[in-house]
DSSP file (Angstrom, degrees, kcal/mol; ACC not computed):
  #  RESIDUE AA STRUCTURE BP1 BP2  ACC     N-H-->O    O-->H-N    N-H-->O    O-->H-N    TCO  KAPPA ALPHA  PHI   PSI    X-CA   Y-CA   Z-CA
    1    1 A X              0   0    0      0, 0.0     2,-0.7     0, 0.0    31,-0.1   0.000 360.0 360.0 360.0  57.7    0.0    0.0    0.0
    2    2 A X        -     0   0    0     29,-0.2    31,-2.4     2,-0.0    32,-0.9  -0.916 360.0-171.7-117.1 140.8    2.1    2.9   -1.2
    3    3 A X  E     -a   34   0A   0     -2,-0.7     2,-0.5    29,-0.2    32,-0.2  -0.807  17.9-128.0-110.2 142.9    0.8    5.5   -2.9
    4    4 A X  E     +a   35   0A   0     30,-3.1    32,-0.9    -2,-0.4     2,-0.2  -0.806  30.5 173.1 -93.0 135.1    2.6    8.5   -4.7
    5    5 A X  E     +a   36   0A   0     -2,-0.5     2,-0.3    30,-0.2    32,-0.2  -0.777  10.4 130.0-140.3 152.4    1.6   11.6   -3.9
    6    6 A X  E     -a   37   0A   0     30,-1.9    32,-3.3    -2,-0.2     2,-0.4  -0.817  41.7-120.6 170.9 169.7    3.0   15.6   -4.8
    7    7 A X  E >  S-a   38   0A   0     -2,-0.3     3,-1.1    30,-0.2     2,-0.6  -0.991  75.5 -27.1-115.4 127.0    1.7   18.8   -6.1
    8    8 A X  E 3> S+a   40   0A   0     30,-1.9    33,-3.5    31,-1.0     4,-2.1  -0.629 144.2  15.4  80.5 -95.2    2.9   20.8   -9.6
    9    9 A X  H 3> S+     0   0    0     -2,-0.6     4,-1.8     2,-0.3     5,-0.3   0.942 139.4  46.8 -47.9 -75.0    7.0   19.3   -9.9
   10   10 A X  H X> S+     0   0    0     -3,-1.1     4,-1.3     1,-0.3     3,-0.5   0.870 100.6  58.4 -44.1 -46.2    6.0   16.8   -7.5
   11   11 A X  H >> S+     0   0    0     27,-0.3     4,-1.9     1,-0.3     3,-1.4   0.933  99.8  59.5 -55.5 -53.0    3.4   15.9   -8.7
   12   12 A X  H 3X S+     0   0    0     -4,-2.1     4,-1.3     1,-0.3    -1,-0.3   0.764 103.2  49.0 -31.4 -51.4    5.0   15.0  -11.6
   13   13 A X  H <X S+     0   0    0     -4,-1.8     4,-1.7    -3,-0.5    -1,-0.3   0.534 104.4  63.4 -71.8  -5.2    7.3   12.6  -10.2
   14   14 A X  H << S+     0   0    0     -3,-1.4     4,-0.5    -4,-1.3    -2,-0.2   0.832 111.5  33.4 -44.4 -49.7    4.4   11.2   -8.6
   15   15 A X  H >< S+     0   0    0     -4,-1.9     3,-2.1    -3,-0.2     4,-0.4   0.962 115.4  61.7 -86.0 -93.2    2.9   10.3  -12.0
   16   16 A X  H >X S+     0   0    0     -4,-1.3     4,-2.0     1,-0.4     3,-1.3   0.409 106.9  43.6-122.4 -67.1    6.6    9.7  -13.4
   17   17 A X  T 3< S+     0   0    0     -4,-1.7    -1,-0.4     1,-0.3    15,-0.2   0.702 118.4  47.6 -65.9 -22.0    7.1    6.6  -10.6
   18   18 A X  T <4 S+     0   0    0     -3,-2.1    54,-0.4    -4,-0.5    -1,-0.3   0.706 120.2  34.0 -86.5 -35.2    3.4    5.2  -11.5
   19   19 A X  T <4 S+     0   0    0     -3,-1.3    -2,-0.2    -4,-0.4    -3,-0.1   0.511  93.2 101.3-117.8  -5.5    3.6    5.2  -15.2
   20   20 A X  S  < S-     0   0    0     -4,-2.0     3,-0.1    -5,-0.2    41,-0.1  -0.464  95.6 -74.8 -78.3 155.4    7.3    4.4  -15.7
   21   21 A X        -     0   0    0      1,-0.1    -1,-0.1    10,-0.0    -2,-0.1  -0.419  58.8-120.1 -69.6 121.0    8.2    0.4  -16.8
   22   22 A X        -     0   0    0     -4,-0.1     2,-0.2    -3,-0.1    -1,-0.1   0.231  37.9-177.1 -36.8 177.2    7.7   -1.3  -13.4
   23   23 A X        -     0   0    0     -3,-0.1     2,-0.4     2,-0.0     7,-0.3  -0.668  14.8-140.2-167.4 145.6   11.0   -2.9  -12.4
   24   24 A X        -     0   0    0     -2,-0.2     2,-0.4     5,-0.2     5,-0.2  -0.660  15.2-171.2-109.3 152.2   11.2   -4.9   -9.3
   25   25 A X  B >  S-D   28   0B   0      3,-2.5     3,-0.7    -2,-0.4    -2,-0.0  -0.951  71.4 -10.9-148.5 118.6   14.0   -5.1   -6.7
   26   26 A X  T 3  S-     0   0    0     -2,-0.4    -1,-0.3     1,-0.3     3,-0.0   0.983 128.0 -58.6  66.0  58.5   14.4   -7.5   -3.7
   27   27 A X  T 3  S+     0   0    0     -3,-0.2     2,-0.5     1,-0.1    -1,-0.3   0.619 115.9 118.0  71.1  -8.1   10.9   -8.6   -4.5
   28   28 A X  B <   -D   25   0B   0     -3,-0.7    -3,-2.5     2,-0.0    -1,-0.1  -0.897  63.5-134.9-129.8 113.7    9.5   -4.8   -3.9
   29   29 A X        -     0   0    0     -2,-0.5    -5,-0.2    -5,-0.2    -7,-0.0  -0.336   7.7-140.9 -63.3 150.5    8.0   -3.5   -7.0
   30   30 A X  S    S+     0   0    0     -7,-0.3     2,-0.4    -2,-0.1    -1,-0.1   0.185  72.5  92.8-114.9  25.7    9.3    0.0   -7.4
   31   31 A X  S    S-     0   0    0      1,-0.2   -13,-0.2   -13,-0.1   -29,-0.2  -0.879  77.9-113.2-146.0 118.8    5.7    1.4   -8.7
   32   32 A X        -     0   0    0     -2,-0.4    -1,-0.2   -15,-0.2   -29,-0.2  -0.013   2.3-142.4 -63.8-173.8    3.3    2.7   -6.7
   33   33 A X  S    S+     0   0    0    -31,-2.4    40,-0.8     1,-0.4     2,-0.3   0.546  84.6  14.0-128.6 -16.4    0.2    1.1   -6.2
   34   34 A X  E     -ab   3  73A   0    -32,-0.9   -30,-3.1    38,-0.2     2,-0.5  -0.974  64.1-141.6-136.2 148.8   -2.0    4.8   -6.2
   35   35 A X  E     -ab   4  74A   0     38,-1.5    40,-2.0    -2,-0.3     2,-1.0  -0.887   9.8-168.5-111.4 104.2   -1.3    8.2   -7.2
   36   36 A X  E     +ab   5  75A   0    -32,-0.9   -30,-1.9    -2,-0.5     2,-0.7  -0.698  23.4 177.0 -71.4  91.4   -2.4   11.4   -5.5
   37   37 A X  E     -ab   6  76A   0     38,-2.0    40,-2.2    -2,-1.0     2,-0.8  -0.759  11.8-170.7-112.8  99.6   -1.5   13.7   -8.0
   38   38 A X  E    S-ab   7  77A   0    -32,-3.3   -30,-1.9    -2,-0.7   -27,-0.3  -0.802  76.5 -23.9-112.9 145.7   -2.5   17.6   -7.3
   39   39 A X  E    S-     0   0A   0     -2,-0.8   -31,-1.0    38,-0.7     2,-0.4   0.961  97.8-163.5  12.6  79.7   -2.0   20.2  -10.5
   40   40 A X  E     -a    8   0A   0     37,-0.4     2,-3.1    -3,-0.3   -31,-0.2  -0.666  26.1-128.3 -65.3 121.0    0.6   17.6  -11.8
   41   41 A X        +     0   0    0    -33,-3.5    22,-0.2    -2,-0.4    -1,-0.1  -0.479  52.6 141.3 -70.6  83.6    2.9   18.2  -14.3
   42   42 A X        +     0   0    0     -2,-3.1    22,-1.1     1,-0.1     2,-0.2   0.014  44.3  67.6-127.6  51.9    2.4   15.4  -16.6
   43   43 A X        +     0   0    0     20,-0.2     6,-1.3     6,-0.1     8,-0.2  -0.796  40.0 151.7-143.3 108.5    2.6   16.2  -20.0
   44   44 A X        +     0   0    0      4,-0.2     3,-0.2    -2,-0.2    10,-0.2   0.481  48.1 103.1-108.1 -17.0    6.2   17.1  -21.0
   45   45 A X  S >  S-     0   0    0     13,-0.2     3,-2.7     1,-0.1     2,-0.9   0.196  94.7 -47.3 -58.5-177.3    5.7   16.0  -24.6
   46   46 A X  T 3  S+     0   0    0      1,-0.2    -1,-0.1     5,-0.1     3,-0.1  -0.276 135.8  16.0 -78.3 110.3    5.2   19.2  -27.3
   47   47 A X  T 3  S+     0   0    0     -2,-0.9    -1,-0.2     1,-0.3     2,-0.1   0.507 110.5 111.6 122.0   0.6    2.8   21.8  -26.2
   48   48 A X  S X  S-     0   0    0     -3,-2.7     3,-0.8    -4,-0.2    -1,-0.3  -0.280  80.8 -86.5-120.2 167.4    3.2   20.2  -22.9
   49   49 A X  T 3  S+     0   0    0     -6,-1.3    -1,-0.2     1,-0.2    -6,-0.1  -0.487 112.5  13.3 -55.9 123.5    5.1   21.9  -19.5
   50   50 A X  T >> S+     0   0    0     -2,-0.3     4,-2.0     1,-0.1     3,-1.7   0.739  83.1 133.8  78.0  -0.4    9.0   21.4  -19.3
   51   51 A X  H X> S+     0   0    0     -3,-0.8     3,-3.0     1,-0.2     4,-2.1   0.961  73.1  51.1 -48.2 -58.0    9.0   20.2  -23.0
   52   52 A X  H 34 S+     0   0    0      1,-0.3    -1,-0.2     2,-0.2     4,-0.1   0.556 109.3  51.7 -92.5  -7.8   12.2   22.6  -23.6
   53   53 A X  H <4 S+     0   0    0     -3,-1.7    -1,-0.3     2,-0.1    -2,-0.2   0.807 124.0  25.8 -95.5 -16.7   13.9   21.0  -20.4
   54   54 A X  H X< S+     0   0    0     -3,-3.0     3,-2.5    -4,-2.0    -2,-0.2   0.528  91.3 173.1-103.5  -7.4   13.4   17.2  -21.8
   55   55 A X  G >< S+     0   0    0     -4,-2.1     3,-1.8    -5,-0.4    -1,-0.2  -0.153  70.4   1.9  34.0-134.9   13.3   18.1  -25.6
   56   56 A X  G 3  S+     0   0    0      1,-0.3     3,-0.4     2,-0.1    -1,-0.3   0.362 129.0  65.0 -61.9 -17.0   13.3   15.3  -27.7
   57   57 A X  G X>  +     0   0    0     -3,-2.5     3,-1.4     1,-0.2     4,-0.9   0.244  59.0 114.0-103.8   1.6   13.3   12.7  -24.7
   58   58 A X  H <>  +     0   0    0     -3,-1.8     4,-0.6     1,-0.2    -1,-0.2   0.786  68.1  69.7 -52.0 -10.0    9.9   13.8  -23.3
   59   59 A X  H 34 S+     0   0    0     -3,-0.4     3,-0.4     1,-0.2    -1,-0.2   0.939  98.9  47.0 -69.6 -37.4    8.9   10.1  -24.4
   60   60 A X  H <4 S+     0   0    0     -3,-1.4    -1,-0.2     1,-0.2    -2,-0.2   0.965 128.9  22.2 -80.2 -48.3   11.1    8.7  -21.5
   61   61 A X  H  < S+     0   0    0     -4,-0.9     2,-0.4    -7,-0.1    -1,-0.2  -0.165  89.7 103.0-117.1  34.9    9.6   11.2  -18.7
   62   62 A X    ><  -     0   0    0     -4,-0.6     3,-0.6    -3,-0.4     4,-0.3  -0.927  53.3-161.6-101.7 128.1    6.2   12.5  -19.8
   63   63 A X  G >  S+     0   0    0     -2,-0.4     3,-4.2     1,-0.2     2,-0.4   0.961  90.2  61.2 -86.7 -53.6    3.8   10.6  -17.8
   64   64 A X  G 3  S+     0   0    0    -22,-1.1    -1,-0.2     1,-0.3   -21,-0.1   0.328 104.7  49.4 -62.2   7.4    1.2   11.5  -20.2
   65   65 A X  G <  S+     0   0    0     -3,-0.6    -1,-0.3    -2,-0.4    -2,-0.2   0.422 107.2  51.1-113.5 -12.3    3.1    9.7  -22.8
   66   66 A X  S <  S+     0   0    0     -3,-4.2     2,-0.5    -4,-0.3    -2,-0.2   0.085  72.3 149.2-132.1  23.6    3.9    6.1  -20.9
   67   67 A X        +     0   0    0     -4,-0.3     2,-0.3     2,-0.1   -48,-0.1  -0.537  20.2 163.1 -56.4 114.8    0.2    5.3  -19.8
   68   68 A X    >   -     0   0    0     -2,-0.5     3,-2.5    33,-0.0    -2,-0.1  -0.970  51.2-101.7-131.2 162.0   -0.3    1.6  -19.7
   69   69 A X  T 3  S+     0   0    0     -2,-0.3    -2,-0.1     1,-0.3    28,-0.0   0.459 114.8  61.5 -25.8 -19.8   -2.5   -0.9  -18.4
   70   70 A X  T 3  S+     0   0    0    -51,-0.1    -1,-0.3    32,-0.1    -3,-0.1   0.612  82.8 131.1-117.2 -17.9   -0.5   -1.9  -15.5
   71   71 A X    <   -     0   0    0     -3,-2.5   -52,-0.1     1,-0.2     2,-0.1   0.097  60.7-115.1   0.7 128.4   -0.8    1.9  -14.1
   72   72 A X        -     0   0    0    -54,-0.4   -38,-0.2     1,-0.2    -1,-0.2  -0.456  39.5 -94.8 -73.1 143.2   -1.8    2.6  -10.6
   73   73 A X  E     -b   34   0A   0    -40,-0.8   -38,-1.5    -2,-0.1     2,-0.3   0.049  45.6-154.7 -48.2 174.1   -5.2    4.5   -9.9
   74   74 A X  E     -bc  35 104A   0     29,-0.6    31,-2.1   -40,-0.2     2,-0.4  -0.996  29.0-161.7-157.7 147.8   -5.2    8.1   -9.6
   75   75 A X  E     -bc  36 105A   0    -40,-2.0   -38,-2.0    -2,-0.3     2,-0.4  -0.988  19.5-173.0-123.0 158.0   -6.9   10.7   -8.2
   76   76 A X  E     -bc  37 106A   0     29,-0.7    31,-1.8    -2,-0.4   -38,-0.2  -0.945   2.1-169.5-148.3 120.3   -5.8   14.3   -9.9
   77   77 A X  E     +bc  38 107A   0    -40,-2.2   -38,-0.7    -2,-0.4   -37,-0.4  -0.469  18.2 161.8 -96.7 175.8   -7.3   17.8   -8.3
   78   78 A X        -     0   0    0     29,-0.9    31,-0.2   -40,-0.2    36,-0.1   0.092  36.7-124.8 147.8  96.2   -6.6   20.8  -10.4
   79   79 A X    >   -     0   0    0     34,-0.6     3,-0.9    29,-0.2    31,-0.2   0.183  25.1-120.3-106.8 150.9   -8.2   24.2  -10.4
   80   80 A X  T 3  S+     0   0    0     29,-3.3     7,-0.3     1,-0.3    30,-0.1   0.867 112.3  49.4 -63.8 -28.0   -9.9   25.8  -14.1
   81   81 A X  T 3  S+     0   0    0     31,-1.1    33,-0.5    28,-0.5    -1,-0.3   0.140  76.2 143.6-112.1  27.4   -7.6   28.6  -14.1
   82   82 A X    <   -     0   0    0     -3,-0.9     5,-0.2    31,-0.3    31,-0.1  -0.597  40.2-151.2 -58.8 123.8   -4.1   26.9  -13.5
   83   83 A X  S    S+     0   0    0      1,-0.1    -1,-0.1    -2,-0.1     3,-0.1   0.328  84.6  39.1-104.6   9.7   -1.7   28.7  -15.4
   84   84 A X  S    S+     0   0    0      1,-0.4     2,-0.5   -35,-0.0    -1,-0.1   0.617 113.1  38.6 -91.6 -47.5    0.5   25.8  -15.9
   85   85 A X  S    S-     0   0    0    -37,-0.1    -1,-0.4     4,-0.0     2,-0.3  -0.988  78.4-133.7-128.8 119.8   -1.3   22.9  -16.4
   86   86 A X     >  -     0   0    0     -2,-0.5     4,-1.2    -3,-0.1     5,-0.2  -0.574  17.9-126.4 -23.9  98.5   -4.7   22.9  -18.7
   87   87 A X  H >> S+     0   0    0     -2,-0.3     3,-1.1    -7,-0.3     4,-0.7   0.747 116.9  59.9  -6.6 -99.5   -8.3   21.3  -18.2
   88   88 A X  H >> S+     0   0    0      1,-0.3     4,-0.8     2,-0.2     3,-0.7   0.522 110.3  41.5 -30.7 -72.9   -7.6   19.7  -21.6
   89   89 A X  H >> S+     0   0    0      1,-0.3     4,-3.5     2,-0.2     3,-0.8   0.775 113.8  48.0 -46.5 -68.5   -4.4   17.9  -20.0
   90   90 A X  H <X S+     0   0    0     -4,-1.2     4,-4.6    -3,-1.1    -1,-0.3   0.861 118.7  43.7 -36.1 -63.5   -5.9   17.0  -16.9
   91   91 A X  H <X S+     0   0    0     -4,-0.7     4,-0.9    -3,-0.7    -1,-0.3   0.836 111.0  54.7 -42.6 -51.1   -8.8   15.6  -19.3
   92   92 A X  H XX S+     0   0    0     -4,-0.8     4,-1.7    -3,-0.8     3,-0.5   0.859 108.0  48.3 -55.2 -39.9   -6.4   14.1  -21.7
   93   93 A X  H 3X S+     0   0    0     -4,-3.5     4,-2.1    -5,-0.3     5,-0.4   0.990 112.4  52.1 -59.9 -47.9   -4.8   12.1  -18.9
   94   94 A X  H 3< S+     0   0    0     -4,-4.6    -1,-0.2    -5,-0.3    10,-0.2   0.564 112.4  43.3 -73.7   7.7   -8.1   11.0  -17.6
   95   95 A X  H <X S+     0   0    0     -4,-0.9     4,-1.1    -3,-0.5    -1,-0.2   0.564 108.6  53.7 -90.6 -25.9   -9.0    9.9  -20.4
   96   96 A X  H  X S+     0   0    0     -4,-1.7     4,-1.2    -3,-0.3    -2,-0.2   0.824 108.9  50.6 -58.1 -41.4   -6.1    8.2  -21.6
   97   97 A X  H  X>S+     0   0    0     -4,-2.1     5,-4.9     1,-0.3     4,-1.2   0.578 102.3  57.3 -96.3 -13.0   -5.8    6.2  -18.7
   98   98 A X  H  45S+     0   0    0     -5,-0.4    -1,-0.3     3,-0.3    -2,-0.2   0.876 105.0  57.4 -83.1 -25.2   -9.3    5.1  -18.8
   99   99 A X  H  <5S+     0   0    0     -4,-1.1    -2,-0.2     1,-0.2    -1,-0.1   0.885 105.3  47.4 -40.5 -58.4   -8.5    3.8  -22.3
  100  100 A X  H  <5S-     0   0    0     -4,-1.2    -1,-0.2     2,-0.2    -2,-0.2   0.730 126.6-105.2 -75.8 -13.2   -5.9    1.7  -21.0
  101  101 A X  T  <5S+     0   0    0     -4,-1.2     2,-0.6     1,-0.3    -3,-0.3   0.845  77.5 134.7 104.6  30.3   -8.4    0.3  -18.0
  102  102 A X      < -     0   0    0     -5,-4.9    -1,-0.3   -30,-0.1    -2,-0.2  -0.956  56.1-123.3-100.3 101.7   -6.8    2.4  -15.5
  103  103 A X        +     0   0    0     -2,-0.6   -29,-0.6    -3,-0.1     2,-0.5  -0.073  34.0 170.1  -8.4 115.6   -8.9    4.3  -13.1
  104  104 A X  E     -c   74   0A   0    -10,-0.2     2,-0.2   -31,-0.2   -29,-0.2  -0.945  18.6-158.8-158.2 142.9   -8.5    7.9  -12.8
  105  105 A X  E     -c   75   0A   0    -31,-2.1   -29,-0.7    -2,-0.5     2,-0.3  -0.745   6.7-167.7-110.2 155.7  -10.4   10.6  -11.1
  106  106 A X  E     -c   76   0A   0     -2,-0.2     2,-0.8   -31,-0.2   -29,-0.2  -0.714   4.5-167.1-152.5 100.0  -10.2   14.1  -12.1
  107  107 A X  E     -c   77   0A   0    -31,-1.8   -29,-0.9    -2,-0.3     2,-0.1  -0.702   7.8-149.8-108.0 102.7  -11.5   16.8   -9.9
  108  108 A X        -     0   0    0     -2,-0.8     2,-0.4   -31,-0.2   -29,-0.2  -0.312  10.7-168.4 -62.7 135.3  -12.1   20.4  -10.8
  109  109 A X    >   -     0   0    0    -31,-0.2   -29,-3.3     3,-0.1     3,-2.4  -0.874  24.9-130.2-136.1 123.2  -12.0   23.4   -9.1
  110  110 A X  T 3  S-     0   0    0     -2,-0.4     3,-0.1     1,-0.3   -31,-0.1  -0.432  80.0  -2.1 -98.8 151.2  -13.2   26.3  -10.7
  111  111 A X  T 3  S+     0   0    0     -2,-0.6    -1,-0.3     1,-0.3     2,-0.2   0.360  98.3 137.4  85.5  19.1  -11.8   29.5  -11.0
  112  112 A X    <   -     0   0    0     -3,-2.4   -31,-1.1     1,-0.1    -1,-0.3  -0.675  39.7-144.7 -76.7 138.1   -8.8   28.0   -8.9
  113  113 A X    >   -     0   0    0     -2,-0.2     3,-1.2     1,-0.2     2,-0.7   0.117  37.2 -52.9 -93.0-156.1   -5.2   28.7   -9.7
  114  114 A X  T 3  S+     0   0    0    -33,-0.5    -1,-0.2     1,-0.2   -75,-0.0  -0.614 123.5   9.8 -62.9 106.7   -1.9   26.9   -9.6
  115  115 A X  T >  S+     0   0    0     -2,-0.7     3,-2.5    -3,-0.1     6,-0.3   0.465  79.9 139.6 104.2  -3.9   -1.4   25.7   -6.3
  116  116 A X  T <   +     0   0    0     -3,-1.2     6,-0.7     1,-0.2    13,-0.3   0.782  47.9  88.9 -60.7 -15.9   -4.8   26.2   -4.6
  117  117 A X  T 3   +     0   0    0     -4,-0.2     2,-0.6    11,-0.1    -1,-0.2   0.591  68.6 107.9 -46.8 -31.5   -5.0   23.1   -2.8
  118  118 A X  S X  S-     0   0    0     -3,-2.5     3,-2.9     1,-0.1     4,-0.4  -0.692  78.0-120.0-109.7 154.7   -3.3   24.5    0.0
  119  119 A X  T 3> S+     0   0    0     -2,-0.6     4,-0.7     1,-0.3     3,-0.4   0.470 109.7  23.4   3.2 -95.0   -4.4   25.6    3.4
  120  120 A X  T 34 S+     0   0    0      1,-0.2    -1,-0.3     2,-0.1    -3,-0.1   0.571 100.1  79.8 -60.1 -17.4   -3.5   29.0    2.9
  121  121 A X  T <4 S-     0   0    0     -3,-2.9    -1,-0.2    -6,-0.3     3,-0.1   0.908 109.6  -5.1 -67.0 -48.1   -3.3   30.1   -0.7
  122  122 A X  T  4 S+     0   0    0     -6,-0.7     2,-0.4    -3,-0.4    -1,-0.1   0.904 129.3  43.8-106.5 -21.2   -6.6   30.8   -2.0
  123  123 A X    ><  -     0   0    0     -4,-0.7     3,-4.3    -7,-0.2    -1,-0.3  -0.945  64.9-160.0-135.0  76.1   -9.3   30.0    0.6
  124  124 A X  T 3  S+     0   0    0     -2,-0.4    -1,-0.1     1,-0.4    -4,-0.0   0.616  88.6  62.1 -57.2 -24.9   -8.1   31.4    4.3
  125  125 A X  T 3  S-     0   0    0     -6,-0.0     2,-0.4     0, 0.0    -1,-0.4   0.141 112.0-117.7-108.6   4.3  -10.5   29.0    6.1
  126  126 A X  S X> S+     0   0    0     -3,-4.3     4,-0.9    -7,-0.4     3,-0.6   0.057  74.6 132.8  87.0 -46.0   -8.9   25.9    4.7
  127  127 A X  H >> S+     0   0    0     -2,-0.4     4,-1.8     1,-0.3     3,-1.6   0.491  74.0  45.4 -21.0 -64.5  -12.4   25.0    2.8
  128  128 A X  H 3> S+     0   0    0      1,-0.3     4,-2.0     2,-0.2     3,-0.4   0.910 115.7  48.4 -75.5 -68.1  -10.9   24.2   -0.6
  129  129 A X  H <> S+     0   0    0     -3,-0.6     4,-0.9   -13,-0.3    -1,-0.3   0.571 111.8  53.2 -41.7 -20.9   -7.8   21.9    1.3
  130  130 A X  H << S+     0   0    0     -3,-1.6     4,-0.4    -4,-0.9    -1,-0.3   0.934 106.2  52.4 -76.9 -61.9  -10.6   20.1    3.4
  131  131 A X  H >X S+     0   0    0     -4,-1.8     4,-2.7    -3,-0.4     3,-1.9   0.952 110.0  44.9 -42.9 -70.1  -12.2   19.3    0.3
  132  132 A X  H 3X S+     0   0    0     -4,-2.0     4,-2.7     1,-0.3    -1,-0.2   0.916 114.9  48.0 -31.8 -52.3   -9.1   17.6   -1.5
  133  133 A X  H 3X S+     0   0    0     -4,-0.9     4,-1.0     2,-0.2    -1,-0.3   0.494 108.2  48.1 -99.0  21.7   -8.2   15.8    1.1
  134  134 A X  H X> S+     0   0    0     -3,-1.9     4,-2.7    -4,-0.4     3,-0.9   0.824 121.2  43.6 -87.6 -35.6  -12.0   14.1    2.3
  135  135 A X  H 3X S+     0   0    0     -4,-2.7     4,-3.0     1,-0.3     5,-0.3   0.951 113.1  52.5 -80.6 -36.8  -12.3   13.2   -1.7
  136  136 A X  H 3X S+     0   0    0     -4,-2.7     4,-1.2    -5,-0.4    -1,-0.3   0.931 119.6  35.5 -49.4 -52.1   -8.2   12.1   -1.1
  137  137 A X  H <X S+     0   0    0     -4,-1.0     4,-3.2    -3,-0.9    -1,-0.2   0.846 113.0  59.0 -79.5 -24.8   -9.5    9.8    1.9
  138  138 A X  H  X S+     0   0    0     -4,-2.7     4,-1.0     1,-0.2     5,-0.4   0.995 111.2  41.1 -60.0 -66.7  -12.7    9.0    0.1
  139  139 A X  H  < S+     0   0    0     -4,-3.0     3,-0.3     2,-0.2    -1,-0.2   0.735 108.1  56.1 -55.1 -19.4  -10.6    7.5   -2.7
  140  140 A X  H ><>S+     0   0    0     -4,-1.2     3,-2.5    -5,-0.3     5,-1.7   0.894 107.4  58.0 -89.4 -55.6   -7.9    5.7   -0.5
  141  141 A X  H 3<5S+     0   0    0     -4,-3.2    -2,-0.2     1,-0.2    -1,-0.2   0.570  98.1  58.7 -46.5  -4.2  -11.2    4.0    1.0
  142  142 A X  T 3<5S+     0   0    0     -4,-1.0    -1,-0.2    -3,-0.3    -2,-0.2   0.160 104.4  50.4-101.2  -0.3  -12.3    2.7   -2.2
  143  143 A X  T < 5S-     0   0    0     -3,-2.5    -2,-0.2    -5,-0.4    -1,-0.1   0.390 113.7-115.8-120.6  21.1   -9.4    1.0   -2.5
  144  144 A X  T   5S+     0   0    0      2,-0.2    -3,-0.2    -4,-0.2    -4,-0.1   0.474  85.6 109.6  46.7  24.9   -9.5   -0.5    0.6
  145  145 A X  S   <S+     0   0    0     -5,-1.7     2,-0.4     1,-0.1    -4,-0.2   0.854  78.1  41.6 -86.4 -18.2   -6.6    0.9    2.2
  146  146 A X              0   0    0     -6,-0.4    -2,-0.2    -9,-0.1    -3,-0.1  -0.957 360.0 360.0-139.2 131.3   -8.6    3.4    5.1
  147  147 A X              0   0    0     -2,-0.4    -1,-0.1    -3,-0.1    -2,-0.0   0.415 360.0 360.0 -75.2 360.0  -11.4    2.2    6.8
């Protein structure tokens, strides 16, 4: 039961360690088994965030490029007005991955920016951060991990 978890950057290697070709070591798969992904950076491919830092090798670290079947669930928060990362991406991953038979949830928040997710940024009273994380516990209970 480990799940990968991060926000923007993080998030990205969150998605990175869940969609990259498993490989196992001492028995212990090195691939999570969920991903909590909040405004992720997962599309590095062209048109994508970070293209100009992976160039031509976004295929190897674009998460949105190495969806397969064997893919951990996801849940992915990610506010309308993100000035990084795009509805349409968010949408393309979750759709992608539902292709492959993967499960992925994809929760909007509108008019939210980059980063809203936490406590303090947009929301003073915590609302928005409450929200993320019951649907975060909600989902880890549907996978049986939290009673």
């Amino acid at each position: 039961r480990i799940a990968s978890g991060g926000g923007s950057a993080g998030g990205h290697l969150a998605a990175y360690l869940g969609t990259m070709d498993d490989e196992v070591v001492d028995g212990v798969s090195r691939k999570p088994a969920a991903m909590l992904l909040f405004n992720p950076v997962y599309d590095n491919g062209p048109g994508g965030w970070g293209t100009a830092r992976v160039g031509d090798a976004f295929s190897k670290y674009s998460p949105m490029h190495n969806i397969t079947k064997d893919d951990p669930p996801s849940i992915v928060f990610l506010g309308t007005k993100d000035n990084l990362i795009p509805v349409a991406t968010g949408e393309r991953f979750r759709d992608k991955c539902k292709e492959s038979g993967v499960r992925s949830e994809l929760h909007l928040y509108e008019g939210q920016p980059h980063g809203f997710f936490n406590a303090k940024k947009t929301d003073g009273g915590g609302k928005i951060y409450r929200d993320t994380m019951e649907k975060t516990v909600a989902f880890l209970e549907s996978l049986g991990w939290v009673d």
